[in-house]
C-alpha positions in Angstrom: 6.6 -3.1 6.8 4.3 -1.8 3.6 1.4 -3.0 2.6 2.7 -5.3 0.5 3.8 -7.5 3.5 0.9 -6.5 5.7 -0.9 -8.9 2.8 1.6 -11.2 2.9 2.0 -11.9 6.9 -2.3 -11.8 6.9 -2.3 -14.6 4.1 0.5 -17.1 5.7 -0.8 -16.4 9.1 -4.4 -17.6 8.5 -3.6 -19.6 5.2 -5.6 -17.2 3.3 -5.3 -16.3 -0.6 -3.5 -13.3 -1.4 -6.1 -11.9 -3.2 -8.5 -12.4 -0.5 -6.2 -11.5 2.2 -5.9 -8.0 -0.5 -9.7 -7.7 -0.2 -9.3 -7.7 4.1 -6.9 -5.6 4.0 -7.9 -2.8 1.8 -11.5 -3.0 3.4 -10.1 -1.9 6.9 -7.9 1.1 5.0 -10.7 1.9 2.9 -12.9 2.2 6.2 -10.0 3.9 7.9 -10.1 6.7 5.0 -13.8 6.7 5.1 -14.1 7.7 8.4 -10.9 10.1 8.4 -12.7 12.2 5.2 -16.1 12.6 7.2 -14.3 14.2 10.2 -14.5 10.9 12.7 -12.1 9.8 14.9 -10.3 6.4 14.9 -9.1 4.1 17.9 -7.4 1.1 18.2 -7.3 0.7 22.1 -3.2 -0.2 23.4 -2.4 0.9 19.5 -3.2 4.6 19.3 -5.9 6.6 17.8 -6.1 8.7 14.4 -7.7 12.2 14.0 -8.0 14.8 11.2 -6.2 18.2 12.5 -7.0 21.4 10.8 -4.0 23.9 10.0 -4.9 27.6 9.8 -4.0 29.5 6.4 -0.7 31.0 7.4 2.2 33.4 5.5 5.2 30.5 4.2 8.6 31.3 2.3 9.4 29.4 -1.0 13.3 28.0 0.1 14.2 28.3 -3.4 13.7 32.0 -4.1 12.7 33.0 -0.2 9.4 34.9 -2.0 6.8 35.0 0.4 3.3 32.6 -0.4 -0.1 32.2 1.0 -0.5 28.9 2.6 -4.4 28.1 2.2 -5.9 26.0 5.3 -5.7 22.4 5.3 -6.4 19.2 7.2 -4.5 16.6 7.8 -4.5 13.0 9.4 -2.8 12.6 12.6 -1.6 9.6 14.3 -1.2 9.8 18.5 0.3 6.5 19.6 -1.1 4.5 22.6 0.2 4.0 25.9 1.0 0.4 25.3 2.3 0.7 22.0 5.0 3.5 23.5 5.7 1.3 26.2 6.1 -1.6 23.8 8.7 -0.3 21.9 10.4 1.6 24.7 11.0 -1.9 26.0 9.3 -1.4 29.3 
């Protein structure tokens, strides 16, 4: 599913416009980046939770040419799933 057909399902299921089921759902991801950029935590209880991690700067390899680079330190969104969600789709 993309978000295309996130819009979709929202505007058949509770006979919504597209356009205003657009607007709902870019809300919640624009709150969801929002709060990921400021350093908070997000949790959808029996979904899973996101986080920002922070990578270290490290020593990489380019593949191509195998020269070695500097990887600068980062951060980057991470998604743990939830209990019920794992079990959901484990079929338990």
């Amino acid at each position: 599913m993309n978000k295309s057909d996130l819009i979709l399902k929202l505007a058949e299921k509770h006979n919504l416009t597209e356009k205003n089921a657009t607007q709902i759902v870019d809300l919640v991801f624009d709150g969801f980046t929002d709060t990921l950029k400021s350093g908070g935590r997000i949790e959808i209880r029996g979904f899973g939770s996101f986080t920002v991690r922070k990578y270290k700067a490290y020593k990489g390899r380019n593949p191509r040419n195998g020269e070695h680079v500097d990887v600068k330190p980062k951060k980057a969104p991470f998604f743990k799933v939830g209990r019920e969600l794992k079990k959901m789709v484990d079929g338990k």
